[in-house]
C-alpha positions as CSV (number, residue, x, y, z in Angstrom):
1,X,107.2,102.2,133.5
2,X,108.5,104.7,131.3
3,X,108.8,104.2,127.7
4,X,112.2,106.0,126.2
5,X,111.8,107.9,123.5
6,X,114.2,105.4,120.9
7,X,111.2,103.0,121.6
8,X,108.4,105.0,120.5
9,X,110.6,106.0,117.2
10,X,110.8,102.2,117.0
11,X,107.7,101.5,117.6
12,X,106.9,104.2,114.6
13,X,109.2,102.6,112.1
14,X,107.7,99.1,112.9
15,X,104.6,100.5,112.0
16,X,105.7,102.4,108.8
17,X,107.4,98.7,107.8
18,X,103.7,96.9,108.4
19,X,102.1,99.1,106.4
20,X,104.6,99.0,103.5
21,X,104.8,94.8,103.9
22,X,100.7,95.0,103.9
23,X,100.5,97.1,100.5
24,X,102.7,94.7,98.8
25,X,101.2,91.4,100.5
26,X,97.4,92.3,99.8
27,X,97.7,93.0,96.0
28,X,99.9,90.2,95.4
29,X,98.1,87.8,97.2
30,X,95.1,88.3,95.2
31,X,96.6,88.2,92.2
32,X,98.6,85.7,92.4
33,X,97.6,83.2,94.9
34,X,95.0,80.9,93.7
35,X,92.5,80.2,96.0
36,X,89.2,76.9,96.3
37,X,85.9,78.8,95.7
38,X,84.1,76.1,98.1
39,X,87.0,75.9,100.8
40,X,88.7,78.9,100.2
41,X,92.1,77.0,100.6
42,X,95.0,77.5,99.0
43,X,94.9,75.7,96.1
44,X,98.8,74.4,95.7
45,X,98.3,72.7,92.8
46,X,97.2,76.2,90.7
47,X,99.1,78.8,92.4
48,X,103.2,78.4,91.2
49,X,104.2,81.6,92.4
50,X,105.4,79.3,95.3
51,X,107.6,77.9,93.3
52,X,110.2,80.7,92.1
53,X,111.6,83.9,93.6
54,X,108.6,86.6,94.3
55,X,108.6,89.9,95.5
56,X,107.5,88.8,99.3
57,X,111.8,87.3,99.0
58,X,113.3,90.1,97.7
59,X,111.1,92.1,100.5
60,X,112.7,89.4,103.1
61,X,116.0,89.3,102.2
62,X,115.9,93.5,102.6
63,X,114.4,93.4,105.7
64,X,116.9,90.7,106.7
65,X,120.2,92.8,105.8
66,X,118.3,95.9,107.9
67,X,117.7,93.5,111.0
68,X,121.9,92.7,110.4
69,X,122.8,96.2,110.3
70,X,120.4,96.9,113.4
71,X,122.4,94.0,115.3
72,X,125.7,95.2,114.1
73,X,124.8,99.5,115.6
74,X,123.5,97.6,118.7
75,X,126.6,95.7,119.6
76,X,128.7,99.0,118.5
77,X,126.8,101.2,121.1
78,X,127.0,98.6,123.4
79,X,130.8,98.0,122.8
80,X,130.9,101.7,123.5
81,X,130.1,101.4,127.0
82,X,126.1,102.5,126.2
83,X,123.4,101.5,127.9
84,X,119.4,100.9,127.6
85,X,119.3,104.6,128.8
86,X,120.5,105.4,125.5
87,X,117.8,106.1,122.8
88,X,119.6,104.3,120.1
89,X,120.2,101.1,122.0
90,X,116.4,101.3,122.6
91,X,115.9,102.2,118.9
92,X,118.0,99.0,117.7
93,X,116.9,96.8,120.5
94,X,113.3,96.9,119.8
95,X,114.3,96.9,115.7
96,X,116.1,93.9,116.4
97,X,114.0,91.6,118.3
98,X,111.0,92.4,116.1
99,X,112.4,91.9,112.6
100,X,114.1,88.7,113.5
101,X,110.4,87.3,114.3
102,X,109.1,88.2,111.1
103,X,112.0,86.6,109.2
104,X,111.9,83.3,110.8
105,X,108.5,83.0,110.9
106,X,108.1,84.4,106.9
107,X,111.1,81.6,106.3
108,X,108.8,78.9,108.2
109,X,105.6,79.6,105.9
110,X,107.7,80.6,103.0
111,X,109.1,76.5,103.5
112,X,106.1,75.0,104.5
113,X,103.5,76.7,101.5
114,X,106.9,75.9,99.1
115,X,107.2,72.2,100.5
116,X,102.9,71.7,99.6
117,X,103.5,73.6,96.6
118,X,105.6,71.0,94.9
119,X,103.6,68.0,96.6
120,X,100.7,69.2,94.7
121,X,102.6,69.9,91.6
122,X,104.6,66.8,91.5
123,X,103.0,64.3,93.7
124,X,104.6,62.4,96.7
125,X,107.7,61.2,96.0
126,X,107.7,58.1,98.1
127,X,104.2,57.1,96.6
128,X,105.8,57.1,93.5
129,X,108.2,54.9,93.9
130,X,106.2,52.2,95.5
């Protein structure tokens, strides 16, 4: 199978994104993200950068409006009679699909560090009010 060419400048700009997402991620998770020295864990009750707006959000919330404008120049080529012959349907299909994974599954850890986050800060609110 041939791979068109909007695929492969997909496949670039994927790769131009990871690296970008990586040189944020790596420095901020050092600094910022406190870890166990025996376990190396997560320590949730140090580390309150899960707690407020960070840069890995406002890194999100761009990608997520670029994933929206993808959708929205894939249903206009498509609503234009265009098919996956075309290398901008390829381009914004593969842009698409691969952003929206990385969103959701950012939002799922982003939820689930957030939700242990504030049970180590706070405690368990139903043991508390036993």
């Amino acid at each position: 199978i041939r791979m068109g060419l909007g695929f492969i400048i997909s496949l670039v700009a994927v790769g131009i994104w990871t690296i970008i997402i990586l040189s944020i991620m790596i420095p901020f998770n050092k600094k910022y993200v406190v870890r166990n020295k025996v376990t190396n864990k997560i320590d949730y009750e140090k580390t309150k950068i899960y707690l407020r707006w960070n840069v890995f959000d406002t890194l999100t919330l761009v990608l997520a409006i670029y994933t929206i404008l993808c959708v929205l120049a894939l249903n206009m080529l498509l609503s234009f009679e265009q098919t996956i012959d075309n290398h901008f349907v390829q381009f914004f299909v593969n842009q698409s699909q691969a952003w929206v994974i990385v969103i959701v599954a950012y939002l799922i850890t982003r939820i689930s560090s957030t939700l242990k986050c504030i049970k180590a800060q706070f405690g368990d609110f139903n043991e508390r009010d036993e």
